[in-house]
C-alpha positions in Angstrom: -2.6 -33.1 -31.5 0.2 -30.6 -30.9 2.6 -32.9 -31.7 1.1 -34.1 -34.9 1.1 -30.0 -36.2 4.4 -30.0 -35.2 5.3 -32.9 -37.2 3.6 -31.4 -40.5 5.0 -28.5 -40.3 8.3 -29.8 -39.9 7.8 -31.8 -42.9 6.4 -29.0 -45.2 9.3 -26.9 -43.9 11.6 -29.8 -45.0 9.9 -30.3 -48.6 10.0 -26.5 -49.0 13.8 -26.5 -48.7 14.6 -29.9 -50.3 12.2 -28.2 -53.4 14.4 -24.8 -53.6 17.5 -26.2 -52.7 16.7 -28.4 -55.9 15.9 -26.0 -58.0 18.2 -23.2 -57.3 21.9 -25.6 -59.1 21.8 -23.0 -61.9 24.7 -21.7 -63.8 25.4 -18.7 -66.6 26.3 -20.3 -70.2 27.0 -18.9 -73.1 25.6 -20.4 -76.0 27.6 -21.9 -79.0 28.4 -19.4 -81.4 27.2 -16.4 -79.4 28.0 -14.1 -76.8 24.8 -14.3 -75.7 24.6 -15.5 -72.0 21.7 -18.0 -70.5 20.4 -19.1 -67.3 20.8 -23.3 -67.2 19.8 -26.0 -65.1 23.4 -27.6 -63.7 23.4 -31.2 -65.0 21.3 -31.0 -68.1 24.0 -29.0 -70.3 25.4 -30.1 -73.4 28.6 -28.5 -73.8 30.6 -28.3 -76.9 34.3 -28.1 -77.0 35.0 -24.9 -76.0 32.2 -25.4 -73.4 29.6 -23.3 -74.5 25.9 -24.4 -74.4 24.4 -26.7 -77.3 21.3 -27.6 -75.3 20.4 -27.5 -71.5 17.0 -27.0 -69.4 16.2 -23.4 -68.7 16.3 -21.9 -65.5 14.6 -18.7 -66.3 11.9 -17.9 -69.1 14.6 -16.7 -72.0 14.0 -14.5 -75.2 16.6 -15.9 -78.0 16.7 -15.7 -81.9 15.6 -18.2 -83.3 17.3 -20.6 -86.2 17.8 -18.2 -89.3 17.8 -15.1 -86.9 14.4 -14.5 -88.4 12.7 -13.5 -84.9 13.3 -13.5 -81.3 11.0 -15.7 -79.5 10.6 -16.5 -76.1 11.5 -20.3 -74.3 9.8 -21.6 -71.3 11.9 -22.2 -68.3 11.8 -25.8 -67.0 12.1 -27.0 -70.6 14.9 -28.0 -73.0 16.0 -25.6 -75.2 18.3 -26.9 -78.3 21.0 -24.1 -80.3 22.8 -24.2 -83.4 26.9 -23.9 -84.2 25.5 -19.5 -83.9 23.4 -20.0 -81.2 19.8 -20.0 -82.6 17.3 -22.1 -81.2 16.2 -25.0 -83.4 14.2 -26.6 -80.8 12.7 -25.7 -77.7 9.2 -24.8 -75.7 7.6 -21.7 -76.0 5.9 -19.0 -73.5 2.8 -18.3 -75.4 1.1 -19.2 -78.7 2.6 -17.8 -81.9 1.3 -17.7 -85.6 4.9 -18.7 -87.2 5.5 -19.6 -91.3 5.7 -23.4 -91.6 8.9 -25.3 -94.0 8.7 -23.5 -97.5 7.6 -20.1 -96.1 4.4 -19.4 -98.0 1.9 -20.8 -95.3 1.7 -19.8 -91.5 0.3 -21.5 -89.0 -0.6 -21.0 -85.0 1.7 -23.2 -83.0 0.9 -24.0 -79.4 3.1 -22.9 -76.7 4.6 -24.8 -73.8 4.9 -27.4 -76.4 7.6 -28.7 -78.5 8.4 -26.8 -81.6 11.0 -26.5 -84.6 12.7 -24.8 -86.9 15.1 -25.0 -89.8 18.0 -23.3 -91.1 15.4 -20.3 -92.6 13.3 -19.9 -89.1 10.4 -21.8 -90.7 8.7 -24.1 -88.5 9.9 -28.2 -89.6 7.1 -29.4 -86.4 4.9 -27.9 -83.9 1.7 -28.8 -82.3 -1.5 -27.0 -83.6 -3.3 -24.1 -81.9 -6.3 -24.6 -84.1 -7.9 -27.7 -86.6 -5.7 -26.5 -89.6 -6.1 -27.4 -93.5 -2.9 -27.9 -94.9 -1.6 -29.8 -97.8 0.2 -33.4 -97.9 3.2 -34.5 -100.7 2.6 -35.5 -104.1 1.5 -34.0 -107.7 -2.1 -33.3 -106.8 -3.1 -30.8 -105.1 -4.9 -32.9 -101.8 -5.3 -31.0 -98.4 -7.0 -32.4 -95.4 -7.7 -30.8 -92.2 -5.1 -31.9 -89.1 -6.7 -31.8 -85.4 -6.0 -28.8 -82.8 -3.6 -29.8 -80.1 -1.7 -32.5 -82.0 1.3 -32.1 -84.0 2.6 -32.3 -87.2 5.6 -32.6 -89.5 6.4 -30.6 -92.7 8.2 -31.8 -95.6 11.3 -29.2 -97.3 8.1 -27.7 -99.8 5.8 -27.3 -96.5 3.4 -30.2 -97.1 2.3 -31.7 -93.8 3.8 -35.4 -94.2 2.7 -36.6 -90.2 0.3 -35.5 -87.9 -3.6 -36.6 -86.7 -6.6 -35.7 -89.3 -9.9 -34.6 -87.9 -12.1 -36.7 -89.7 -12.0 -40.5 -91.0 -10.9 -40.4 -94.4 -10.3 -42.3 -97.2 -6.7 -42.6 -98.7 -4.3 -43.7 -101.3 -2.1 -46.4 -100.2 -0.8 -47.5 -104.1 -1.6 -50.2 -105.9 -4.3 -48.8 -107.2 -6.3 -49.1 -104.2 -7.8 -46.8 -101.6 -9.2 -47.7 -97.8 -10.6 -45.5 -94.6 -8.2 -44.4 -92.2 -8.9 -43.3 -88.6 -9.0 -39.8 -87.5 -7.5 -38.4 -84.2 -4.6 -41.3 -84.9 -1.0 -40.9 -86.1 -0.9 -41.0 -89.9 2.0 -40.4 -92.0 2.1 -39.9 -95.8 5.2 -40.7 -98.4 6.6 -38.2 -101.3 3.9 -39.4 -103.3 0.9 -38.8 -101.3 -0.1 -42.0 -100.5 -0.4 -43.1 -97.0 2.8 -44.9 -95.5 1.5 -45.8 -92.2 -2.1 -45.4 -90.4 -4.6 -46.8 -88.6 -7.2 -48.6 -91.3 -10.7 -48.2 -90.0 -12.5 -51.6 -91.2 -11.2 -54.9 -91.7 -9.5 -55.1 -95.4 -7.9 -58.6 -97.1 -4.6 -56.9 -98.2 -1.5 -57.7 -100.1 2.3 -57.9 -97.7 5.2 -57.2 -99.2 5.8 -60.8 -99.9 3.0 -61.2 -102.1 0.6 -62.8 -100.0 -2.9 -61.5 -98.8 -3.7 -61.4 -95.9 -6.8 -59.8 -93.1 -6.1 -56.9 -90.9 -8.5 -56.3 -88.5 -10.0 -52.8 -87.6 -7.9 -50.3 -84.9 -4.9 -51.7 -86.7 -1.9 -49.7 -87.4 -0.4 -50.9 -90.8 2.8 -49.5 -92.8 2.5 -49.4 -96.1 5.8 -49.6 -99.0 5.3 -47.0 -102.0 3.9 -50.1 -104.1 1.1 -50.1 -101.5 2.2 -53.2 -99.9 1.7 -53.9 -96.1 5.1 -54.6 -94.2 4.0 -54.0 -90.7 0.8 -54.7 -88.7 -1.2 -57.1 -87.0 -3.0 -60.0 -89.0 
């Protein structure tokens, strides 16, 4: 028995070290386009020419501006972080939840930290992951919003119209050609310029139209991508 404790804790004593030893190859970078200095995890930097930091894993939780310089927002450590030619962030994990204006600037929205988020060249968020079930509004002329799921992401167009994400709700959608089917909620959807849906997964079976010309039966569950005629390219018969 005294030999098998000694044996554990030679083995927990072994991990322990292996486990800081491991974590502890960090090294000071500055960023590209600042003189802004940052903890980084030795092995995951992306250096550009003159060696400064384009992207790396952070060793430390960090507070940096963000792209734009619009706030400054603080990164999770053990995540990737991604800077621009100034040395904003346009990509990265954050430490805690954060109501942030989406792509066009008139909406904000509650992003979830700890996961993926970014921004574009005004600070406005381009994709994030949603704190709360959100309304927001998809492309095209008519004014159509649906409500996308908490804890899923979702992608803004340049005018702030949610163009990918996961609805809460089956609903029934556009695809062109004058013709109009159920989608399933909770599953990946993504919408065109027009509105219409470009790719989903279609809730009953449907006889539809291929890009060729020909009909044919797509079962239920099925994801299916759609052209902007409203003809299926993609998906299982």
């Amino acid at each position: 028995m005294k030999n098998f404790k000694l044996v554990f804790l030679i083995a927990v004593l072994s991990c322990t070290i292996f486990s800081t030893n491991a974590f502890s190859q960090k090294k000071v970078y500055k960023t590209t386009g600042s003189q802004q200095n940052v903890y980084l995890v030795e092995g995951t930097v992306v250096p550009d020419a003159r060696g400064f930091a384009t992207q790396g894993v952070l060793f430390y939780d960090h507070n940096c501006p963000i792209n734009g310089g619009r706030a400054n927002l603080g990164f999770r450590k053990g995540t990737l972080i991604k800077f621009n030619e100034k040395g904003q962030a346009i990509g990265g994990y954050l430490m805690v939840d954060i109501k942030m204006p989406i792509n066009g600037g008139n909406i904000y929205v509650n992003f979830q930290k700890g996961k993926l988020i970014r921004f574009n060249a005004r600070g406005q968020v381009t994709s994030g992951f949603l704190v709360y079930d959100q309304l927001l509004r998809i492309p095209g002329s008519s004014v159509k919003s649906y409500a996308f799921k908490k804890g899923t992401y979702v992608k803004f167009n340049e005018k702030g119209f949610a163009f990918e994400g996961f609805l809460t709700v089956d609903h029934k959608l556009y695809i062109g050609g004058g013709k109009s089917i159920y989608f399933q909620h909770s599953k990946l959807i993504k919408f065109n310029k027009l509105g219409q849906v470009a790719q989903g997964v279609i809730k009953h079976d449907h006889h539809l139209m291929q890009s060729s010309g020909k009909y044919y039966n797509y079962k239920a569950g099925t994801t299916i991508k759609i052209n902007d005629a409203g003809r299926v390219f993609g998906g299982n018969i």
